[in-house]
C-alpha positions in Angstrom: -28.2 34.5 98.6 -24.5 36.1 98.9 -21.8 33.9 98.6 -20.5 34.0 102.8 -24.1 33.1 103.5 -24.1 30.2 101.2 -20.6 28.8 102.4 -21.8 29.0 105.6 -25.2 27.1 105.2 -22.9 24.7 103.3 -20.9 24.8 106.1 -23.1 24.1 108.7 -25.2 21.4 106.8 -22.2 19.8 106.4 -21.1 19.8 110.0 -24.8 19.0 111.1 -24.9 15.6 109.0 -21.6 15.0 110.1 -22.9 15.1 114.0 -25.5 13.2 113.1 -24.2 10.7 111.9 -22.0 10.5 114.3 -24.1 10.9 117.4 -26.2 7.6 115.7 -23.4 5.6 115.3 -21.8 6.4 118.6 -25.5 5.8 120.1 -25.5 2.7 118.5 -22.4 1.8 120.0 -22.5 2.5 123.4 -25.2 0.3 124.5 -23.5 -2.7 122.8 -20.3 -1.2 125.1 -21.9 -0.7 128.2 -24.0 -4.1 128.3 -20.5 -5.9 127.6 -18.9 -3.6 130.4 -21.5 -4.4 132.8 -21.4 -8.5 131.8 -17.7 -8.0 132.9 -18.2 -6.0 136.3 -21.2 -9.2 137.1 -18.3 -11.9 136.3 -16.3 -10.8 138.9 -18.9 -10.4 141.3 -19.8 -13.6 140.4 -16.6 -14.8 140.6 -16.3 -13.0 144.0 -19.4 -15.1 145.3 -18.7 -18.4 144.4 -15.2 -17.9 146.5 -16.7 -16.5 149.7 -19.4 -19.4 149.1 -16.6 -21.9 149.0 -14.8 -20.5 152.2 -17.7 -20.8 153.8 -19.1 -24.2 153.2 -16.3 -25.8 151.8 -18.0 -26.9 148.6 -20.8 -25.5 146.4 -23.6 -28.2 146.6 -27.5 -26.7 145.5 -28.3 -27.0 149.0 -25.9 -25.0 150.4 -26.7 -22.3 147.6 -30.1 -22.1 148.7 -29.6 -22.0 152.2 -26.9 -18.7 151.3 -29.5 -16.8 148.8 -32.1 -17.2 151.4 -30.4 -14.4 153.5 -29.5 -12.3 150.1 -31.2 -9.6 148.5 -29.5 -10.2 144.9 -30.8 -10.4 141.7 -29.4 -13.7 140.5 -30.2 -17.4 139.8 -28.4 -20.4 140.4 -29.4 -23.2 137.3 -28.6 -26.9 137.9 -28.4 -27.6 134.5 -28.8 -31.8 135.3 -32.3 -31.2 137.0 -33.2 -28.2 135.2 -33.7 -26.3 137.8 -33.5 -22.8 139.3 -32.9 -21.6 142.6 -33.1 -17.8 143.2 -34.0 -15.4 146.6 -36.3 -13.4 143.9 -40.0 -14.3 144.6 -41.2 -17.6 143.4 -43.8 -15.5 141.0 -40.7 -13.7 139.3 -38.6 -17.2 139.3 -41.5 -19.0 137.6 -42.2 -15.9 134.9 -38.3 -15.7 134.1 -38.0 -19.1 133.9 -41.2 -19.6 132.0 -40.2 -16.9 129.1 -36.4 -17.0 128.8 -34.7 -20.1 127.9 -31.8 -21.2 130.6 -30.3 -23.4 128.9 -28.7 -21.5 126.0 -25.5 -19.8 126.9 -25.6 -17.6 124.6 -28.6 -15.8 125.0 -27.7 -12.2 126.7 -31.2 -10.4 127.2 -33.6 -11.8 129.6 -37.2 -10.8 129.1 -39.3 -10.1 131.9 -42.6 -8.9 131.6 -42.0 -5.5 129.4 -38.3 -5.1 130.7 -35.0 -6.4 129.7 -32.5 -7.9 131.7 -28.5 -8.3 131.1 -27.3 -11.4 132.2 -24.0 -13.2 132.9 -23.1 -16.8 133.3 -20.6 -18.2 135.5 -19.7 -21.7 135.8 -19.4 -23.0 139.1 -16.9 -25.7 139.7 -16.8 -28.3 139.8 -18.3 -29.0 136.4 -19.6 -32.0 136.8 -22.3 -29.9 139.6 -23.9 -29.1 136.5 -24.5 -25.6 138.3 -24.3 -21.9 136.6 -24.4 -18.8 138.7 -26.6 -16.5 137.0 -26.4 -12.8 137.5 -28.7 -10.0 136.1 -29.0 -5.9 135.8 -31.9 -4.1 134.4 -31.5 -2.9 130.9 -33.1 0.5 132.2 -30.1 1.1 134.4 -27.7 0.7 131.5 -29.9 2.6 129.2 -30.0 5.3 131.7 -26.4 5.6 131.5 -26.0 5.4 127.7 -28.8 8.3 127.9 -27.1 10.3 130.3 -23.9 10.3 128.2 -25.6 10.8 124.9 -27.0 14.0 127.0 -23.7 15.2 127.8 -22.3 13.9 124.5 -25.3 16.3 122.7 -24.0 19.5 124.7 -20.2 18.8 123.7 -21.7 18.8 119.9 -23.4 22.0 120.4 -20.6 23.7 121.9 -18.9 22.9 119.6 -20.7 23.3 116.6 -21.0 26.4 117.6 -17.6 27.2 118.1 -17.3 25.4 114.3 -20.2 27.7 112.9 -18.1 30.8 114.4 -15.0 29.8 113.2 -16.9 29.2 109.5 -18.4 32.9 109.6 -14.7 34.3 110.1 -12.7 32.1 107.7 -15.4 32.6 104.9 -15.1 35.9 106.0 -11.6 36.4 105.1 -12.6 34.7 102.1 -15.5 36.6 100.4 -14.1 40.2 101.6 -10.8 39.7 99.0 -13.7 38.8 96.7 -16.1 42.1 97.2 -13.3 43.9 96.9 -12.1 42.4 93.7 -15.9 42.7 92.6 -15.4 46.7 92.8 -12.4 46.4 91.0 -13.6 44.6 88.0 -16.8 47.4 88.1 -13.7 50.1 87.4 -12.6 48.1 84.8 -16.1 47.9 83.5 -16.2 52.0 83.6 -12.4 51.9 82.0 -11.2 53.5 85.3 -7.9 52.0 85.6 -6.1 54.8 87.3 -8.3 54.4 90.5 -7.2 50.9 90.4 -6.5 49.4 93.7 -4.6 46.2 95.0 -5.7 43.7 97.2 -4.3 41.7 99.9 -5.4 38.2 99.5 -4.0 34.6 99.3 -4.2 31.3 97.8 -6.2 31.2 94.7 -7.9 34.3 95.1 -4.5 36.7 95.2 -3.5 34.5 91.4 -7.0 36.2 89.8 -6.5 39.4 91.5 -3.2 39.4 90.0 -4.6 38.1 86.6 -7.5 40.6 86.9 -4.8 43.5 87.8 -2.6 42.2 84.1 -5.9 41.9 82.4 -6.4 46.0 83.4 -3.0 46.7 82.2 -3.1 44.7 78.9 -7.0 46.3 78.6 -6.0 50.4 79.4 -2.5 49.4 76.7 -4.6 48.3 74.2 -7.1 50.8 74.3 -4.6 52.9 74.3 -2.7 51.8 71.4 -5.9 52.1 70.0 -7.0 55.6 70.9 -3.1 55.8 69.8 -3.7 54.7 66.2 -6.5 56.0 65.3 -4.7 59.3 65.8 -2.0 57.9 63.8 -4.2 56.3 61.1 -6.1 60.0 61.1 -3.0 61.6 60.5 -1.5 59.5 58.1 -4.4 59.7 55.7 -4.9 63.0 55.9 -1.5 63.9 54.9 -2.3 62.5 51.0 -6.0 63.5 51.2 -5.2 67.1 51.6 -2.1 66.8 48.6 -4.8 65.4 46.4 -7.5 67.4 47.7 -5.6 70.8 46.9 -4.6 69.9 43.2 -7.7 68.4 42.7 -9.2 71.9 43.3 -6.4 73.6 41.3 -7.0 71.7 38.5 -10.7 72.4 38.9 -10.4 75.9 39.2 -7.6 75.7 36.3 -5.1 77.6 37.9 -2.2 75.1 37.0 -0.4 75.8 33.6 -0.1 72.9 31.8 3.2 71.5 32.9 2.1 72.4 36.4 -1.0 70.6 35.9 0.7 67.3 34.3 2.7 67.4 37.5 -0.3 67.6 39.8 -1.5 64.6 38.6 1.2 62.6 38.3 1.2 63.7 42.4 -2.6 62.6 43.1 -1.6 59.5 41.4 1.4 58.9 43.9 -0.9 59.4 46.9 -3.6 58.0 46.0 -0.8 54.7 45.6 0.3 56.0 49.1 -3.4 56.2 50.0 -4.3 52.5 48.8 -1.2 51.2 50.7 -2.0 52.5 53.7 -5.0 51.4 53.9 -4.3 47.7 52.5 -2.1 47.8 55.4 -4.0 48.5 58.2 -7.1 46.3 56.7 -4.8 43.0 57.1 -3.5 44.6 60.8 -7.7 44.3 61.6 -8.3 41.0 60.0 -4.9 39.5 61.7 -6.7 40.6 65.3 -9.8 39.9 64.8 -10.5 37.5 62.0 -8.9 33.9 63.0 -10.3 32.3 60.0 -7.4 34.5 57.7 -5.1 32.8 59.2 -4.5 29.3 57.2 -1.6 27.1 58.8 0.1 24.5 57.1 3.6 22.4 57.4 6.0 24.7 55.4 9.9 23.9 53.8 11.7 27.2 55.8 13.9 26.8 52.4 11.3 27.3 50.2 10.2 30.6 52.5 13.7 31.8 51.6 14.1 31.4 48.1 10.6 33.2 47.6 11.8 36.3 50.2 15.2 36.5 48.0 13.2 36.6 44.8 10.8 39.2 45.6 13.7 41.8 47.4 16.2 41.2 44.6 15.0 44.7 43.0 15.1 46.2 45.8 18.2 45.0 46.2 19.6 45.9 42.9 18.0 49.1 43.0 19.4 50.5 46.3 22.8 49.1 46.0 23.0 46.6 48.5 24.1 42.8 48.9 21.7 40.2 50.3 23.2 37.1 51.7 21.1 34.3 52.8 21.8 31.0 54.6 19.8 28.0 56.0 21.3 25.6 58.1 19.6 22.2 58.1 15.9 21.7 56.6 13.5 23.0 59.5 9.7 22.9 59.0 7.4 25.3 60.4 3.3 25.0 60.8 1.9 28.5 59.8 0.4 30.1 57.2 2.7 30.1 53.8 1.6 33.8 52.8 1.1 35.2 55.9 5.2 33.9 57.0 5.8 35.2 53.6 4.8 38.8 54.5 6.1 39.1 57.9 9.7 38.1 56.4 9.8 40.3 53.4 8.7 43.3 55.3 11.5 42.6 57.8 13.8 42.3 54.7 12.3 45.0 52.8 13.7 47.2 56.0 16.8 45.7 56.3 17.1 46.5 52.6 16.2 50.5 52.8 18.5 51.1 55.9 21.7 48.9 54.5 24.4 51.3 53.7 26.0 48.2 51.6 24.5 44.2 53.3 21.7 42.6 54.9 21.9 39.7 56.4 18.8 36.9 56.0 19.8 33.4 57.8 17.5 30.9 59.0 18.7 27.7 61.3 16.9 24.9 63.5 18.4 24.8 67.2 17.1 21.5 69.6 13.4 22.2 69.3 13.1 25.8 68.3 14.1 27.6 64.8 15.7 30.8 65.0 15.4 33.2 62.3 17.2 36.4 62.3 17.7 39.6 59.6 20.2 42.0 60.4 22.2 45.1 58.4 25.0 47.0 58.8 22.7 50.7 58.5 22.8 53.3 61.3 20.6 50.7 63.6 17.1 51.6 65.8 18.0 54.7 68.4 17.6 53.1 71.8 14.6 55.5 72.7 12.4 53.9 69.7 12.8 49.9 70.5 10.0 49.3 73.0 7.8 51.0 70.7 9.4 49.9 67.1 6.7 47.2 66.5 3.8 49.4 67.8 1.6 50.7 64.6 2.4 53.8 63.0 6.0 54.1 64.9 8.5 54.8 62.2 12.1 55.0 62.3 14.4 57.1 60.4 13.5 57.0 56.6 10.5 54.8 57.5 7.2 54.5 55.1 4.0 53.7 56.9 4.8 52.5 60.2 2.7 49.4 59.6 5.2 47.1 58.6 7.1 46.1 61.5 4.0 46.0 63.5 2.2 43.4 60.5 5.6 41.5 61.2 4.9 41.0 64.6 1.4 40.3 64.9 2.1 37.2 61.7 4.9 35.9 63.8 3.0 36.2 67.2 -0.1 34.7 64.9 2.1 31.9 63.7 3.1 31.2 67.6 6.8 32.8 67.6 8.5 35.9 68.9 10.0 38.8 67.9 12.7 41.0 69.5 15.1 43.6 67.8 18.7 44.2 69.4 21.9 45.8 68.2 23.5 44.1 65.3 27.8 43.3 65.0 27.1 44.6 61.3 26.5 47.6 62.8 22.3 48.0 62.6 19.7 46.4 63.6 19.7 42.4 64.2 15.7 41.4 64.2 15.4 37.5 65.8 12.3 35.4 65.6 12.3 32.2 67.3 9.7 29.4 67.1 9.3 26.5 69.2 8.5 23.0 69.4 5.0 23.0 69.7 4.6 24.9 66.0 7.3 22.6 64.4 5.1 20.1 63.3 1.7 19.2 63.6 
């Protein structure tokens, strides 16, 4: 069953258990309503009686009751409740049957039986009190039930109407509901056959326009990654078959001995280079996989950032020494970071190991806790990142001026994004390029 047809069964269900419900109570109800309503409308014709009995015979003795119903056709009894007895101008055969199967002398007793029908009945005290006479005053139930019938009747056509007007109503909103929804369903079947440019957006609201605005990112982040993908395995194809072909051709000179000697000493020495290339390369974009799509690399624990900084200054003083440049390093405070010790590790000396190649004489390395986030930033005073290349610096295989691989940057990233930080690169007053990494609160301590 589609999903308008089921809202509107739902719907209707609903509104039918509603009604009926509510029709039983108001059935209920209404009897009770009407009998009291009719109790008060024979109290005042009651009331009226007794008063035009007074005016005329000046008091309201049994006798002179009698001698009045005599020449009235009303449905009524007068109890005299000393003698226990009734007077009434019914026939003496209904008199004797009422009196015979309903008790008079309780006040509270409402319905009158006689034979298979029910009476209402209304007592009025007649004054004085001491008399010891009651006016009593009946109507058929039947008359009473006709009316409660007759406006159940009417009451049952109102409910129709407007049910129906309810069940219309329901097949237009749910309607307006489910169309957004087949729509989006077509949408997520291009998605399904990776045809993003045929894309199209839909006008919804509530709820329903937040997932078609998360299904409509979800396309974007999906066709970006596929094509980063599509975009490194071009790369990755590229970069590896720059060495392969190097070692390829003076594997076959060597083989074919066309190489002298010295030329061949040199070829090897070559093949040995790229093949060092080769494994780096590849070591490279291994841990790139395994940090996508292997959570179980990934090992956090609570770190000392200052133990994090001696280790980075350790490992890039050759680097250091050998290309000339000063390192300075600074920590403000103590911070402590949840992550993964090696992975941090990494991220930070390939960020350094940058800095380092494109210093023309300092990098910067200075780590510092702010409120609840730690900022770490590494900056140099080289040429800087053109302003073309920075969207795309931390993509994989993008390399800048003097560059190696074009994996480092991006194995930066995905550790620090891993680790539950952020990136960015900007303009640095050295002169270069200023990287920043913040973390915040919810990874400083677990």
């Amino acid at each position: 069953m589609r999903l308008q047809s089921q809202l509107n069964a739902a719907f209707t269900t609903l509104l039918l258990i509603v009604m009926a419900i509510t029709g039983y109570l108001i059935y209920s109800l209404i009897l009770d309503m009407l009998i009291q309503d009719e109790q008060r409308q024979l109290r005042q014709k009651g009331d009226l009686l007794i008063e035009v009995l007074n005016e005329q015979y000046g008091n309201t003795s049994i006798s002179n009751l009698e001698e009045f119903l005599q020449d009235q056709d009303l449905q009524l009894f007068i109890y005299d409740r000393n003698q226990n007895a009734v007077v009434s101008p019914l026939p003496k055969s209904v008199v004797a049957e009422f009196f015979r199967t309903n008790d008079f002398s309780d006040k509270n007793e409402t319905l009158w039986e006689y034979k298979n029908d029910k009476y209402v009945t209304s007592r009025i005290l007649i004054r004085p009190e001491s008399t010891g006479l009651e006016l009593i005053l009946l109507t058929p139930l039947s008359d009473i039930e006709s009316v409660q019938q007759n406006f159940i009747f009417r009451l049952l056509i109102v409910f129709l109407i407007g049910g129906a007007i309810a069940t219309i109503l329901s097949y237009i909103f749910t309607r307006k509901l489910v169309t957004p929804l087949s729509k989006l369903k077509k949408q997520l079947k291009k998605i399904e056959k990776r045809q993003f440019n045929s894309m199209e957006r839909i006008h919804a609201t509530g709820e329903i326009k937040e997932v078609e605005q998360s299904v409509f990112e979800m396309a974007n982040e999906l066709q970006r990654y596929i094509n980063s993908q599509q975009t490194f395995f071009q790369n990755a194809s590229h970069e590896l078959k720059t060495p392969l072909m190097t070692i390829q051709g003076y594997a076959e000179g060597i083989r074919d001995k066309i190489f002298d000697a010295n030329e061949e000493e040199k070829g090897l020495e070559v093949m040995v280079t790229e093949v060092k290339r080769l494994k780096k390369i590849i070591n490279e974009m291994v841990l790139l996989a395994k940090l996508d799509s292997e959570p179980d690399v990934y090992n956090p624990e609570m770190l000392q950032l200052s133990v994090i900084l001696e280790q980075v200054v350790d490992r890039a003083l050759p680097i250091v020494n050998e290309n000339g440049v000063e390192l300075k390093h600074s920590m403000e405070g103590s911070p402590e970071l949840y992550a993964d010790g090696e992975k941090l590790l990494r991220a930070l000396l390939n960020l350094t190991f940058n800095g380092i190649r494109h210093a023309n004489e300092k990098v910067s390395l200075h780590i510092k806790q702010e409120n609840k986030r730690i900022l770490i930033t590494v900056e140099d005073d080289g040429e800087g990142i053109s302003e073309n290349l920075i969207p795309q610096i931390f993509h994989r295989f993008v390399k800048g001026k003097g560059g190696e691989t074009g994996l480092g940057l991006a194995i930066a990233r995905a550790i620090i994004e891993q680790s539950g930080g952020r990136i960015t690169v900007v303009r640095s007053q050295l002169g270069g390029a200023k990287f920043q990494i913040e973390f915040f609160e919810q990874h400083l301590e677990r």
